[in-house]
N, C-alpha and C positions, 0 to 999 in steps of 0.2 A: 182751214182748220182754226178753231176760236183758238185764241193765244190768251195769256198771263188776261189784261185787260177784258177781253173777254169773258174769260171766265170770273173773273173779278165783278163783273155787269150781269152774272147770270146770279153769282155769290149774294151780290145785295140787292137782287131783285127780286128771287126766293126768300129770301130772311124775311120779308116783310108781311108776305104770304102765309109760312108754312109751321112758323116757328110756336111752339106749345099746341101743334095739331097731332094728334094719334092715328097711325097706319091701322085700319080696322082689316085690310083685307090688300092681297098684291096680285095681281095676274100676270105671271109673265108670258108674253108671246113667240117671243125668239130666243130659245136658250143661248143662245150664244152672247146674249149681251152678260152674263153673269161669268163672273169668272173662280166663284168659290162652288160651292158644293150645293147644286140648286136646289134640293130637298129641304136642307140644313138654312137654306137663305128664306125658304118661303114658312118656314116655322118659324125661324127666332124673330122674325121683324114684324111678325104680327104683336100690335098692342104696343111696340115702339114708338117714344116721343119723341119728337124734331126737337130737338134743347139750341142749338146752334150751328150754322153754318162757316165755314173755314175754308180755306186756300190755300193751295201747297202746290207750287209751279203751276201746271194747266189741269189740277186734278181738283175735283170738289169732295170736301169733307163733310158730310154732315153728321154731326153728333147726335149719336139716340141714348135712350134712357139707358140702356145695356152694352150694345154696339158701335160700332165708326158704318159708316155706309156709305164707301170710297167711289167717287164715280173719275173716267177718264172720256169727254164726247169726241175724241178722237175728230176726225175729220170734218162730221155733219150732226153732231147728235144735238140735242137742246131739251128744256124741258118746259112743259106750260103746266098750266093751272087750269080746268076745268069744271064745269056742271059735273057731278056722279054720272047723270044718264043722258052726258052726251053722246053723239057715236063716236063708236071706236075709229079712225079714220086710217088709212093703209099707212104703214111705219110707225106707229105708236107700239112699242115692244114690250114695255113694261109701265104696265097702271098702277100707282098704288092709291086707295079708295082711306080719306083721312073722314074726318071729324062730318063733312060738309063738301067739301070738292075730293075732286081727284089731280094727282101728279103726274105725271104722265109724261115717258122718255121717248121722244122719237128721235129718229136715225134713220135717215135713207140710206146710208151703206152701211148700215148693220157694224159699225168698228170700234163703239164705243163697249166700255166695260165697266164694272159693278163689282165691288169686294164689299161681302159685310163680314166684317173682323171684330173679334172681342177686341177691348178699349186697350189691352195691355201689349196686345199684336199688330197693332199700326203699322210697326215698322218691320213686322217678319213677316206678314201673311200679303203684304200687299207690295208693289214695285214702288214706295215712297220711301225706302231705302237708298236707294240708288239716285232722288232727285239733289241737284248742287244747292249753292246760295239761292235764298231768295233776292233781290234785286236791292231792297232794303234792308237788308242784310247787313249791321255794323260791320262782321269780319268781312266782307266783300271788298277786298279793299288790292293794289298793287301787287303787294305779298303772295296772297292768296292765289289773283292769276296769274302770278308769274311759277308757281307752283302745281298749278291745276294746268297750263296748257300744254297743249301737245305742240311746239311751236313747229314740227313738220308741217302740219296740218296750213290751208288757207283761215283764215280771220273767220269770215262767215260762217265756215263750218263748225272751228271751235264756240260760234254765237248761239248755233244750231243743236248744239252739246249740251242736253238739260242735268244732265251731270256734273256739269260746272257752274252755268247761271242756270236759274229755273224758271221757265216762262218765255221763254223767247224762241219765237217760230219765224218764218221765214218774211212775213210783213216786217216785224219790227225792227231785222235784223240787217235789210236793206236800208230801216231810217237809220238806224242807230249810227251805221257806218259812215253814212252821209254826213248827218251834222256832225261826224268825229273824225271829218275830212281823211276817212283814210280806206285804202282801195280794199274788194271783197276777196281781189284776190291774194293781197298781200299773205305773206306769212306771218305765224305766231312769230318765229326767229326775229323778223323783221321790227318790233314794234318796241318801242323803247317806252319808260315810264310814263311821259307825257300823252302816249296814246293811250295805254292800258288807263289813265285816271278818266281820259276825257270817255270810255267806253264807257267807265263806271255811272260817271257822270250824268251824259245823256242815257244812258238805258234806265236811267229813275227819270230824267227829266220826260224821256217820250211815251214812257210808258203811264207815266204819270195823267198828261195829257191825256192820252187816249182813255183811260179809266175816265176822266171827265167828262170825255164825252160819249161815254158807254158804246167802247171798242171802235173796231171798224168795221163795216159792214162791208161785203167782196161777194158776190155771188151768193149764197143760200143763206149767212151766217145772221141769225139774228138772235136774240136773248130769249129768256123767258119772255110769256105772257108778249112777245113780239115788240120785243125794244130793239130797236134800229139804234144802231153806233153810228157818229159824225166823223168819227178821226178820219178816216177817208177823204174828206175836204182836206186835211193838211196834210196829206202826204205829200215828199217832198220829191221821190222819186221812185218809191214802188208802183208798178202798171206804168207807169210813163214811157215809153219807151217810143221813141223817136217823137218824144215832143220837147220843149226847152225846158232845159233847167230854169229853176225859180230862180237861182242866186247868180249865175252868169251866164245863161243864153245857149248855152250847151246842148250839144242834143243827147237828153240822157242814152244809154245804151242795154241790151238785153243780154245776160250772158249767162252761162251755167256754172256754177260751183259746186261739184259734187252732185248732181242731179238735178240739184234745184234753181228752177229760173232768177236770176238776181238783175237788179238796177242799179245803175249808176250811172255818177256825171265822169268823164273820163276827164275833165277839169278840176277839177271841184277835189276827185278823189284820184288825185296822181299816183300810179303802181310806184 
């Protein structure tokens, strides 16, 4: 699933492309990617300008003339740039037909979604209500997650919580823990100031990175226009599993937290 960085490499890879081009015409293929009123979506977005693109945890913003045109690519989705009259190719679900090209959402598992909401309904009409801190977030700070966590809960899962940080999915959440030597399974309860800063910390510091080097690439996930992300080279212990740790020789390990498969050094990040 593209995470924060990600999406962040899709953000300023479109902006460069699409921005001051006019939607002449949308075809959508698979209703299901829309999640407002699809009548209502394929009327008002005609003659919409692309004015700017935004970020808001793993969700894209893009500004139109009238509109917000909220997208979430959920697990596979991505979006290119094309000829008008190139072919439609299987899993392209939604075309929309600008200036000169076409935009074009594909999705091999159909899970991504689409709100277009008046500009002053951002925050009702669409699930960006319910997203936490952004990562750069000034108030993000000790305070905040010591208020925000469920300290029942394991570490990882509260990382996994886009309700408290926004952006962080299960790559990042494995490094994060890593270079903030502290285990996935531990507990919120468990974590004392100096861990909560160092979370803070590195989750700007790795995510940072990765935006540099436009995400991580893992099986299908590439950007617009097919930008391939390097962070993948510096993973420190996600996918590793029974090979050594970078920092002391360990054999990292595979375990589940909540469903999802996680890594770690059982050295490195002592329960």
């Amino acid at each position: 699933m593209p995470e924060l960085p990600e999406v962040e490499t899709v953000k300023n890879t479109l902006k460069k492309q699409i921005i001051g081009k006019k939607i002449k015409k949308v075809d959508v293929l698979y209703n299901g990617i829309i999640a407002t009123n699809l009548k209502e979506f394929k009327k008002n977005i005609i003659n919409q300008e692309f004015i700017d693109i935004k970020r808001m945890g793993k969700y894209l913003i893009f500004e139109l003339t009238d509109y917000y045109l909220v997208s979430h690519l959920r697990m596979e989705g991505k979006f290119f740039i094309k000829n008008i009259n190139d072919e439609i190719v299987k899993h392209e679900h939604v075309i929309f037909t600008l200036n000169d090209k076409s935009l074009r959402y594909h999705d091999t598992r159909k899970f991504g979604k689409m709100y277009l909401v008046e500009k002053d309904k951002l925050f009702i009409d669409t699930p960006l209500n319910n997203i936490g801190k952004d990562p750069w977030d000034k108030s993000l700070n000790i305070d905040y997650l010591k208020d925000k966590l469920n300290f029942s809960k394991h570490i990882k899962t509260l990382l996994l919580d886009q309700s408290i940080i926004s952006g962080i999915g299960n790559i990042y959440a494995d490094e994060i823990l890593f270079k903030s030597n502290i285990n996935p399974l531990r507990y919120g309860k468990d974590l004392n100031d100096s861990d909560l800063s160092n979370i803070i910390e590195n989750t700007r510091t790795i995510l940072s990175k990765s935006i540099e080097n436009g995400g991580t690439t893992i099986r299908s996930y590439t950007s617009s226009l097919g930008v391939i992300g390097h962070f993948q080279d510096y993973l420190m212990v996600h996918q590793r599993e029974n090979k050594e740790c970078k920092v002391c020789k360990n054999i990292i390990i595979k375990t589940k937290v909540n469903g999802r498969g996680t890594y770690y050094c059982p050295k490195c990040q002592v329960k």
